[in-house]
Every structure is written in C-alpha cells, then in structure tokens.
C-alpha positions as CSV (number, residue, x, y, z in Angstrom):
1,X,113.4,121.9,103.2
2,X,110.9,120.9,106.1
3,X,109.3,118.9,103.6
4,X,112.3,116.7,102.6
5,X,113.0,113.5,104.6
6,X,115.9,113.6,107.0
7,X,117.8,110.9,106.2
8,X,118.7,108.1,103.3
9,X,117.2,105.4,106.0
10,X,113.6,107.3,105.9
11,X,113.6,106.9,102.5
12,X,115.1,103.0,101.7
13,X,112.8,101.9,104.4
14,X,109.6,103.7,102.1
15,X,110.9,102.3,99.0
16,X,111.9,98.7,100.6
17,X,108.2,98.3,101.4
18,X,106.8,99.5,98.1
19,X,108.9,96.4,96.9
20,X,106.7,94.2,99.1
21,X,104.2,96.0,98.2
22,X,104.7,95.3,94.2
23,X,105.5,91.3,95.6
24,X,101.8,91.0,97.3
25,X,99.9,92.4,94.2
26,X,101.5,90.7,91.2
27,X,102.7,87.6,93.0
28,X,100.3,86.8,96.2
29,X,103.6,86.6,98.3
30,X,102.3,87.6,102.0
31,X,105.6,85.9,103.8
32,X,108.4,87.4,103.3
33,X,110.5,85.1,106.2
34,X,113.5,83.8,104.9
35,X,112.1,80.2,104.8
36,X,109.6,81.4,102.1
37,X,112.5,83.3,100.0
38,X,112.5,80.3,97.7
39,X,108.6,80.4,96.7
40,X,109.1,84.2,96.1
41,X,112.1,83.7,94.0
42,X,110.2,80.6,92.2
43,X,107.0,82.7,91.4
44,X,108.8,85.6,89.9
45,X,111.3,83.4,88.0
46,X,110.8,85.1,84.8
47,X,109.5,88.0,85.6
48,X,110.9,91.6,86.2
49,X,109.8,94.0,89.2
50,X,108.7,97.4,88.2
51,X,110.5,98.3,91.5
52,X,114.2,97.3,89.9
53,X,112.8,100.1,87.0
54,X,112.2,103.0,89.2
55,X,114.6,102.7,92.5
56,X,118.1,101.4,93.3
57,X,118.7,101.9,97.2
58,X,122.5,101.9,96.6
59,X,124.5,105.3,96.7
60,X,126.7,104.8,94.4
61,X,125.5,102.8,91.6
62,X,125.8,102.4,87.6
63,X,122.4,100.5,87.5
64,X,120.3,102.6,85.5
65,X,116.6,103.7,87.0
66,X,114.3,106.5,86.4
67,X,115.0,107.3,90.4
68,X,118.2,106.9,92.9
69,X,118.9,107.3,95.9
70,X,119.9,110.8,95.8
71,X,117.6,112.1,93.3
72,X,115.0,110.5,95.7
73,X,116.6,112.0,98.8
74,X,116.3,115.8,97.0
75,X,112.8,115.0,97.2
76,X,109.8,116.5,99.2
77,X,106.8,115.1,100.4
78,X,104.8,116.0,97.3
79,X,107.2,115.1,95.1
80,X,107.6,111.8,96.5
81,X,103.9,110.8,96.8
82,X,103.8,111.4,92.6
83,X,106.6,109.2,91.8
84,X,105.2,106.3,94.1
85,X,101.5,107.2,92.2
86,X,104.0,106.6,88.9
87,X,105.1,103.0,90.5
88,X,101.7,102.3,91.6
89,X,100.7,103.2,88.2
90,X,102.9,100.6,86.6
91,X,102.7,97.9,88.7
92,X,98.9,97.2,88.3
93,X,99.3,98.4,84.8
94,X,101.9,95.4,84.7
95,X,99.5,92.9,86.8
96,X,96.2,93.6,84.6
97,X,98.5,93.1,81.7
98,X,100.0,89.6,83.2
99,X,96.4,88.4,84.2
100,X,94.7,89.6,80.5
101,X,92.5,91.8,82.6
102,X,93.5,95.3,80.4
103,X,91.1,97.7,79.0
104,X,91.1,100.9,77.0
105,X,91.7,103.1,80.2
106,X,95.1,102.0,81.0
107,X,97.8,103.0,78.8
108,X,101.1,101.9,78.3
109,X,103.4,104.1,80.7
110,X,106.4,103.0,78.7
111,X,104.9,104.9,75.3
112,X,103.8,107.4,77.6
113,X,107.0,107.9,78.6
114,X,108.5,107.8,75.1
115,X,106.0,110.3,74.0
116,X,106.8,112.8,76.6
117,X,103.7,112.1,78.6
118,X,103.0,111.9,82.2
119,X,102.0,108.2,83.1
120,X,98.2,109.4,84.1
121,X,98.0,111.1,80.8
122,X,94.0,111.3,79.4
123,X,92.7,110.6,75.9
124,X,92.9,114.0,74.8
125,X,96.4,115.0,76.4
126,X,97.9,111.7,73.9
127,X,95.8,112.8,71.0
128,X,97.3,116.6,71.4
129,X,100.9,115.2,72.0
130,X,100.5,112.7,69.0
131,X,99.4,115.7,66.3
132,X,102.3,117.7,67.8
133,X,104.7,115.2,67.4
134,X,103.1,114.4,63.9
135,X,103.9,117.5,62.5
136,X,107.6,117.4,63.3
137,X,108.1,114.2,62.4
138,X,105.9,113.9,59.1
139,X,108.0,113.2,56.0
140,X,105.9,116.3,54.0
141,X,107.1,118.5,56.7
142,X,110.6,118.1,56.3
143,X,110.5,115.4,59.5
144,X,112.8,112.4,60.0
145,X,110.7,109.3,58.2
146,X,111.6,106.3,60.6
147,X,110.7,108.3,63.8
148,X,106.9,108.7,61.8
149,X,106.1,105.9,61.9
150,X,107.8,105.0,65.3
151,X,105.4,107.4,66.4
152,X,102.3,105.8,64.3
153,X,103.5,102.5,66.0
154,X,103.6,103.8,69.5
155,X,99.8,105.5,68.9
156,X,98.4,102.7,67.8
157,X,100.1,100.2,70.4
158,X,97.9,102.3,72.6
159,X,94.6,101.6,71.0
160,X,93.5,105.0,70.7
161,X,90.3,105.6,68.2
C-alpha cells in the first residue's frame, strides 16, 4: 500500500501533465497560457488526443477509457509507470503515423490490443498469438469464418512477413 499514491490530486496532477506532454510532441504547443488556448485548440482541430483514450480525471463518469480515476488510484508505482509507457507508446506511435515517419518496428497498439497483446509486443510474441488465434478461428477447425479473416486483416494491417 506504501506504493500507492495518497490521494486523487497526486494522480490528476501526473496525468494533467502527460496531456501537455502529448500537446508538445504531436502539436509543438509550448504555451499553455490562456491567451494561447486558441492556437492549441486550432492546431488540434481535427484531431483526437490519445490522452482522452486512456484517462478521464472525473470520479464519476460514463466516458469510456481504458483507465479512470479510480482504477488509476488502485494503482502502485509500478503499475502506474507501465500504463504511462502504454500512453507514451501510443502517442509517438500516433505522431510518426501523422508525420509519415512509421516503420516496421512500431505496431499498431489498437490491433495489438484486439489481439490480446501487450502494446510492446515483439515479432515473435504477434506471430505466436496470430497461429493461436488461427486455429480457433479457422473455418476447417470448426472456427467462426468472419472473425478469420478479421484476424487475417488485423495481421496483415500490421505488415508482418
């Protein structure tokens, strides 16, 4: 329990400036004064945060993320660093993606999530996952066709030879 942060401020204050953070990387915003606001808000027009994905800083919310408030505040130290690693993860995933700058060794979290992988997954972890999943699904094994070849379109989304 000595791990765990003591209170819900601890933790909103952490996850407020990972979404600064996220604004400096994919969107060069450095000012965040409220006579900038309008610049931040006209850069990211169209675009959505991977922060609004992963936290809502509201205690009572329907807003659906992979982690509230109070999942967050459960949380220890170790826990905490690996889902901010995750976020990390996604937002230069998400930048290298916006700027054409992608290569073979960044893979979709969102199909890695879908697949039942961690987002740091390796080659050989996906390749392992996919032939498990394979054999459940396969139409000659009994499997449910449409999630197949789902799972053929997710793999090869991914770019895996």
């Amino acid at each position: 329990m000595s791990d765990c942060y003591i209170s819900y401020g601890d933790i909103k204050r952490k996850i407020r400036n990972l979404k600064k953070v996220e604004l400096k990387i994919r969107f060069h915003v450095m000012d965040f004064s409220d006579s900038n606001n309008k610049n931040i808000w006209t850069k990211m027009n169209n675009a959505n945060l991977i922060w609004d994905d992963f936290f809502d800083l509201h205690e009572s919310t329907s807003k659906s993320v992979k982690y509230p408030l109070k999942r967050l505040a459960k949380m220890n130290k170790d826990e905490l660093k690996n889902i901010i690693s995750e976020f990390y993860y996604g937002v230069y995933y998400q930048f290298y993606k916006d700027n054409g700058m992608l290569d073979m060794s960044f893979y979709d979290p969102d199909i890695l999530a879908q697949l039942g992988l961690p987002f740091d997954a390796d080659i050989s972890t996906i390749k392992k996952r996919f032939r498990e999943l394979a054999k459940i699904y396969h139409p000659d094994a009994g499997g449910d066709e449409a999630k197949f070849i789902e799972l053929l379109e997710q793999f090869e989304s991914l770019h895996i030879k």
